[in-house]
Backbone as CSV, one residue per row, in Angstrom:
resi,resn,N_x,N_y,N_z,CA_x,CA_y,CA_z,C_x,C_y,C_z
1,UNK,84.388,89.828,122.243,82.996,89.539,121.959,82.909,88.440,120.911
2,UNK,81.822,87.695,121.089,82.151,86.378,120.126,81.051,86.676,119.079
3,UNK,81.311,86.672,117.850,80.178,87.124,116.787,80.027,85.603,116.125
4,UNK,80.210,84.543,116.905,80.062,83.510,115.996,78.185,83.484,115.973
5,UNK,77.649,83.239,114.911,76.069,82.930,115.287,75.510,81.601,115.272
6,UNK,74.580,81.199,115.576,74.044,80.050,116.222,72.801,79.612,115.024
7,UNK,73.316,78.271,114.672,72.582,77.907,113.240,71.619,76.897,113.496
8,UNK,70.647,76.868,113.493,69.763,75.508,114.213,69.238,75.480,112.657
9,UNK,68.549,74.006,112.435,67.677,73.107,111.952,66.528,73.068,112.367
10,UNK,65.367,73.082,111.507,64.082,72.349,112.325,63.344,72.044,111.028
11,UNK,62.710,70.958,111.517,61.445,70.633,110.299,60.488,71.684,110.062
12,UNK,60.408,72.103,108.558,59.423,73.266,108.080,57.622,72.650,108.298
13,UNK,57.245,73.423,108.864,55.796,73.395,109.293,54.880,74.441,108.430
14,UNK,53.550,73.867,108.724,52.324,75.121,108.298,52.209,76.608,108.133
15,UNK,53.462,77.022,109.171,53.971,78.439,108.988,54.885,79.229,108.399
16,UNK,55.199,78.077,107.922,57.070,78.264,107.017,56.683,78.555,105.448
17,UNK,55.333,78.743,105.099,55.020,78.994,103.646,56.119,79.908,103.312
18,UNK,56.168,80.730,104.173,56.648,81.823,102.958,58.300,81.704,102.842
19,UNK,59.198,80.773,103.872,60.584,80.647,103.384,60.499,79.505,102.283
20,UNK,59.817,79.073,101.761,59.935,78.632,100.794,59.533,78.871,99.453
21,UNK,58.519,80.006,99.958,58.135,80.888,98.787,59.353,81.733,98.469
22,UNK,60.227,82.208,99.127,60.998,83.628,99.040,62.437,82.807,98.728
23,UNK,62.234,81.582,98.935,63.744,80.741,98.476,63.057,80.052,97.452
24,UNK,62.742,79.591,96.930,62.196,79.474,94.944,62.304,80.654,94.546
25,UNK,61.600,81.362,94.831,61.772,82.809,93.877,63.034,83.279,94.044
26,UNK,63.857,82.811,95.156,65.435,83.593,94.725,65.886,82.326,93.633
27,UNK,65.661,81.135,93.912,66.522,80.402,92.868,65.802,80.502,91.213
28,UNK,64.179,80.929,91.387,63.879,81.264,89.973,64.535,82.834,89.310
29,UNK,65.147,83.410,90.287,65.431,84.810,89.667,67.010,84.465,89.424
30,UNK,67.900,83.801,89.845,69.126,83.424,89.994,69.198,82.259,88.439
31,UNK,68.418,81.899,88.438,68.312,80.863,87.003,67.970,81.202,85.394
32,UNK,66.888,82.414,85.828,66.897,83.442,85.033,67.918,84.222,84.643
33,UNK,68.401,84.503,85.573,69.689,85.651,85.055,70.680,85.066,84.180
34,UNK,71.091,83.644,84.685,71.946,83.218,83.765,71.179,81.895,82.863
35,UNK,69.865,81.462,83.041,70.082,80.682,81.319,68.426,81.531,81.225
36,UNK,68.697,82.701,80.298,67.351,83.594,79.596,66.597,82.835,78.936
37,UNK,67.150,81.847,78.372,66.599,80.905,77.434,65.917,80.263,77.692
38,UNK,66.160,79.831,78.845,65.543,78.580,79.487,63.988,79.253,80.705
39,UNK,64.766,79.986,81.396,63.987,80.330,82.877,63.312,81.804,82.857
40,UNK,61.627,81.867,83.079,61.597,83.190,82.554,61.688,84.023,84.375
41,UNK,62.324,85.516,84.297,62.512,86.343,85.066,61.084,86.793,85.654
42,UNK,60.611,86.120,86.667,58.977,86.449,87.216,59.234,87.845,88.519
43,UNK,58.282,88.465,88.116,58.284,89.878,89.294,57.706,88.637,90.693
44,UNK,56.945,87.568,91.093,56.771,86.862,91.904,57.289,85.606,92.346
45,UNK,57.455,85.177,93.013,57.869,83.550,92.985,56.872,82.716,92.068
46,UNK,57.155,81.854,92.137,56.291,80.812,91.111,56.032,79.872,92.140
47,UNK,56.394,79.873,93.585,56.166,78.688,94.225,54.728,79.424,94.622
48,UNK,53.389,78.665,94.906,52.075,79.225,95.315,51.665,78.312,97.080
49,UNK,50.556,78.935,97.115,49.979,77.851,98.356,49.827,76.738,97.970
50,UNK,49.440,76.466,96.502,49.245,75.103,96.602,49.959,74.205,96.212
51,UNK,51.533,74.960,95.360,52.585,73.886,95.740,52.889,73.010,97.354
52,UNK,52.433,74.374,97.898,52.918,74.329,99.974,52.125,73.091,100.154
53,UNK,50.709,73.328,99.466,49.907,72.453,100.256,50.320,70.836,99.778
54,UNK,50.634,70.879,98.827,50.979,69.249,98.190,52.156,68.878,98.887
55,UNK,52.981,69.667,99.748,54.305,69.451,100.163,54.182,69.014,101.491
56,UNK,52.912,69.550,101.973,52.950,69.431,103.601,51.696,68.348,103.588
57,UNK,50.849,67.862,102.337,50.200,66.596,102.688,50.864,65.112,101.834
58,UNK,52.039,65.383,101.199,52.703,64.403,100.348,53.500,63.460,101.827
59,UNK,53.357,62.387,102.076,54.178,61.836,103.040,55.512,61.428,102.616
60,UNK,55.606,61.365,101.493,56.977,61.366,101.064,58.282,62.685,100.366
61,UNK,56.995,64.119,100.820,57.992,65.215,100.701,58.406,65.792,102.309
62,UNK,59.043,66.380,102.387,59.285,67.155,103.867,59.817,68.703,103.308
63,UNK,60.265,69.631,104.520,61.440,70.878,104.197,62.173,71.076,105.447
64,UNK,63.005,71.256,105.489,63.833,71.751,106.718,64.218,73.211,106.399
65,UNK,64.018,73.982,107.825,64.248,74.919,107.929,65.862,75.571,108.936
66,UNK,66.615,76.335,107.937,67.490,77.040,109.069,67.224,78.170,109.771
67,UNK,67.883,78.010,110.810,67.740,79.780,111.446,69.081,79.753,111.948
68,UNK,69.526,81.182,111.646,70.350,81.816,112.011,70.199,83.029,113.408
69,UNK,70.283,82.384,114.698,70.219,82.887,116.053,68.714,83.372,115.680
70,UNK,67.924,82.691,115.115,66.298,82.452,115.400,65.700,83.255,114.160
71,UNK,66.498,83.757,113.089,65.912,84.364,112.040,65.956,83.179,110.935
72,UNK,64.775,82.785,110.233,64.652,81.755,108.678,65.836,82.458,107.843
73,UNK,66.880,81.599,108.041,67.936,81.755,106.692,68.278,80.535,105.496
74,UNK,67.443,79.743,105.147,67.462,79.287,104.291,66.420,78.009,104.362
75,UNK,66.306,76.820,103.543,65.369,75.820,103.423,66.079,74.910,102.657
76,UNK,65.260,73.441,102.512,65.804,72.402,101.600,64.648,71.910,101.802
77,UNK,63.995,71.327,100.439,62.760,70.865,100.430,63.032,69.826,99.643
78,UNK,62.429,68.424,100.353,62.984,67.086,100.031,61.974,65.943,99.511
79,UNK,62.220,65.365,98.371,61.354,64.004,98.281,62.365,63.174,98.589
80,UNK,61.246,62.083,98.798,61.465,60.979,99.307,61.640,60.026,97.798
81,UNK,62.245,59.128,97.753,62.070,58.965,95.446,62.399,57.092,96.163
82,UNK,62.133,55.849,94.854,62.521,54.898,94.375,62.552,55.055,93.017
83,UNK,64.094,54.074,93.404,64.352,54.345,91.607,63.286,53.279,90.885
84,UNK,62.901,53.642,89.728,61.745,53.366,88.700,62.194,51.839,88.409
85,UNK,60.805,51.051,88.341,61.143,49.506,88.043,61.586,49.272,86.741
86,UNK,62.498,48.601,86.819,62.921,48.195,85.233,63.933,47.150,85.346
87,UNK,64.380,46.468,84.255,65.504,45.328,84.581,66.644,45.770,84.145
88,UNK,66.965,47.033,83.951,68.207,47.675,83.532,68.546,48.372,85.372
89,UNK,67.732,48.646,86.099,68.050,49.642,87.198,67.571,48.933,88.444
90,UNK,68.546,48.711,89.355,68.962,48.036,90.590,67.479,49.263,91.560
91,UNK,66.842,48.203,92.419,65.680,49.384,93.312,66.848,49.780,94.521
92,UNK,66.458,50.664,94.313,66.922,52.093,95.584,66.206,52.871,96.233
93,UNK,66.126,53.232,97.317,65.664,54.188,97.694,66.553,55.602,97.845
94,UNK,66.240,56.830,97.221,67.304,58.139,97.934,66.237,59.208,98.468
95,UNK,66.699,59.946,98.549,66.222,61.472,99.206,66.642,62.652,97.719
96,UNK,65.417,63.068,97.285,66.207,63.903,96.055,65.824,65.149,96.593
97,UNK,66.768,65.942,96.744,66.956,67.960,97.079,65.776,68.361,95.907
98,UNK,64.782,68.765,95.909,64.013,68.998,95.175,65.090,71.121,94.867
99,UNK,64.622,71.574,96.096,64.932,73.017,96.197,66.033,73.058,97.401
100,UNK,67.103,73.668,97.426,67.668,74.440,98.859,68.172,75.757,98.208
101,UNK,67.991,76.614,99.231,68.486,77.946,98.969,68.771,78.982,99.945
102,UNK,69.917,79.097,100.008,70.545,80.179,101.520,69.691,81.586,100.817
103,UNK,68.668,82.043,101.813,68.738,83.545,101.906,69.986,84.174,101.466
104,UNK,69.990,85.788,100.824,71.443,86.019,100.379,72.223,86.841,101.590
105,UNK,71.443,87.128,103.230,72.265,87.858,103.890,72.752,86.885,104.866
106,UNK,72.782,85.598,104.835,73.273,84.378,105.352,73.977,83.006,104.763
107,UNK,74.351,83.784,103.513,75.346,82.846,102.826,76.637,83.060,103.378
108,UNK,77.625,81.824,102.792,78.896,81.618,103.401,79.112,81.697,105.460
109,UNK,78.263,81.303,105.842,77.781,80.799,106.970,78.025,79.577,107.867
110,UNK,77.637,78.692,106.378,77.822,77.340,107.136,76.389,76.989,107.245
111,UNK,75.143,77.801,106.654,73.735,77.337,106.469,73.697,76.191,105.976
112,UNK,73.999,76.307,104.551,73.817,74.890,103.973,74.605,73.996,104.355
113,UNK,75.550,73.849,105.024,76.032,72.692,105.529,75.625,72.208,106.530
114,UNK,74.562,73.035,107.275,73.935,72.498,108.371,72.623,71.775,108.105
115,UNK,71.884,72.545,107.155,70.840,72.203,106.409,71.348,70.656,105.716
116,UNK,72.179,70.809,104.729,72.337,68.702,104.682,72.929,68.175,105.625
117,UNK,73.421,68.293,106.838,73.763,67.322,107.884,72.582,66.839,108.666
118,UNK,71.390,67.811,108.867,69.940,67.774,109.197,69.483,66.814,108.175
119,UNK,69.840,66.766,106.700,68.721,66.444,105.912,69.252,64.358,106.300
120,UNK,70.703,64.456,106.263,71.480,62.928,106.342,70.725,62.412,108.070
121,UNK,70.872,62.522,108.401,70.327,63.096,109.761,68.802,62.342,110.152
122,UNK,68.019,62.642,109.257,66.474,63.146,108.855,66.504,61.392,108.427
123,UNK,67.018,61.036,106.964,66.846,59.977,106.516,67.443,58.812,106.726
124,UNK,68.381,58.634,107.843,69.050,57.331,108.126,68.690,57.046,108.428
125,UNK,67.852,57.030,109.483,66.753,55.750,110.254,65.932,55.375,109.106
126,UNK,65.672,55.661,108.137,65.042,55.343,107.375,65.514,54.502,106.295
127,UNK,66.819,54.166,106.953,67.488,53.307,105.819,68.299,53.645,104.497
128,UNK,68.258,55.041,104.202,68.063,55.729,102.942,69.744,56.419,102.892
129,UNK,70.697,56.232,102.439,72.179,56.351,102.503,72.543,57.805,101.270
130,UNK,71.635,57.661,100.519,72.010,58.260,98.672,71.202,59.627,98.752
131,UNK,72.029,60.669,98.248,70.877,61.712,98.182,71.525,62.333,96.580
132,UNK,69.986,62.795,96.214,70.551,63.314,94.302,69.559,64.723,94.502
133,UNK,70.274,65.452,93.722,69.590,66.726,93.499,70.513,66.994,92.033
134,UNK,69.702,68.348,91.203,69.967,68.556,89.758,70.963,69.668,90.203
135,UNK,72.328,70.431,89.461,72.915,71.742,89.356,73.031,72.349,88.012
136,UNK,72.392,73.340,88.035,72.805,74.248,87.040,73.885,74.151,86.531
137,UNK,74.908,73.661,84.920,76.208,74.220,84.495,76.727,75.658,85.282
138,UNK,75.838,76.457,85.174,76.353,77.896,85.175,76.821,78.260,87.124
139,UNK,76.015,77.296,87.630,76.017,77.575,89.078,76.943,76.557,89.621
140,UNK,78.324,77.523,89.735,79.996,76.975,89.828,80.339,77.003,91.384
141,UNK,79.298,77.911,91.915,79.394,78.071,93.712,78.764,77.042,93.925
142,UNK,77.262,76.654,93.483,76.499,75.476,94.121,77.497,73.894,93.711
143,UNK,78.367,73.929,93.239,78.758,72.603,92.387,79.783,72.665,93.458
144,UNK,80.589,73.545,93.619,81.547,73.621,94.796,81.354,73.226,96.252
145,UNK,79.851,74.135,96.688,79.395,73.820,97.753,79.452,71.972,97.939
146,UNK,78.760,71.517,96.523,78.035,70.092,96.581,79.236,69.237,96.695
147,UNK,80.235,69.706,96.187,81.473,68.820,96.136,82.011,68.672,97.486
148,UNK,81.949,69.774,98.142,82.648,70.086,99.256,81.943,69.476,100.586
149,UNK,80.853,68.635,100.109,79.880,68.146,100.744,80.293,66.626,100.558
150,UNK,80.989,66.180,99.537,81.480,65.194,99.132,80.203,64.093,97.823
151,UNK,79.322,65.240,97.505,78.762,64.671,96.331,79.840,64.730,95.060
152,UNK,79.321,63.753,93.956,79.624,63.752,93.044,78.722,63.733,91.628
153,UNK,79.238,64.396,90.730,78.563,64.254,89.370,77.838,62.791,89.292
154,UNK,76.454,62.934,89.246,76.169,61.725,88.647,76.146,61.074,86.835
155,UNK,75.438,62.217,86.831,75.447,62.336,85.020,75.164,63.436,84.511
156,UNK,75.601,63.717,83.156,75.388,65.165,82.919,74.686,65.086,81.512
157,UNK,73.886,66.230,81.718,73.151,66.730,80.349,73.455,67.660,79.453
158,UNK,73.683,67.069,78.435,74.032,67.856,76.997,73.257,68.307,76.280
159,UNK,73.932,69.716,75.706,72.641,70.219,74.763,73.458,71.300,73.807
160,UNK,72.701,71.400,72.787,72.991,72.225,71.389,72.061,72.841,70.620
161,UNK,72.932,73.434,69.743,71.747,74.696,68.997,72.220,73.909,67.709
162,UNK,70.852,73.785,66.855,71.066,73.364,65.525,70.123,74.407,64.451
């Protein structure tokens, strides 16, 4: 019997509110746990309708949705960015990962690797080669995943207690 399962892509639509509600609130409860300091632990998501709604009338945001043999197992919700005018910084266009987040009964899957081959996928006709998203220090699986994806550190942020 073959238990391999079947991972499709599709662009997140008008009905997909709530995998993106229920994937923020796992990455706001996952951020919480490890920097207290920083992220407060909400009994709700923090993503609302009317984040949704700015997402689905912004022409330069999108989300892609996975399914796993037709169940929502994860999301990646994407801007579209140019880098800021200045005479220190060359113009670019990238794709910045605003949010992605595997549901937790469809991790180690191969979700998210399907989810950014969709997202590379999504933006080449568009000319657009570079994609940046932020990682948590503490989140040593997502840095792995990203590596293993063949991103690299762009720059890192430092910080201290005085």
């Amino acid at each position: 019997m073959n238990s391999e399962k079947k991972i499709t892509v599709r662009e997140g639509g008008w009905d997909d509110f709530w995998i993106l509600r229920d994937g923020i609130g796992e990455e706001q409860h996952i951020h919480a746990m490890n920097r207290p300091d920083i992220f407060a632990d909400l009994e709700e998501s923090p993503f609302g309708p009317e984040d949704f709604r700015l997402i689905m009338e912004d022409e330069n945001s999108f989300f892609l949705v996975a399914e796993v043999d037709g169940k929502a197992a994860g999301m990646c919700n994407v801007k579209l960015k140019k880098a800021p005018v200045h005479p220190v910084v060359l113009p670019r266009r990238y794709a910045y990962i605003d949010d992605i987040c595997i549901l937790p009964d469809f991790r180690h899957m191969g979700v998210g690797k399907a989810l950014y081959e969709a997202l590379a996928e999504r933006i080449r006709p568009m000319g657009i080669r570079k994609v940046e998203l932020k990682v948590w220090a503490f989140n040593e699986s997502a840095m792995g995943f990203y590596e293993a994806l063949g991103m690299k550190p762009q720059n890192i942020i430092m910080e201290g207690h005085i």
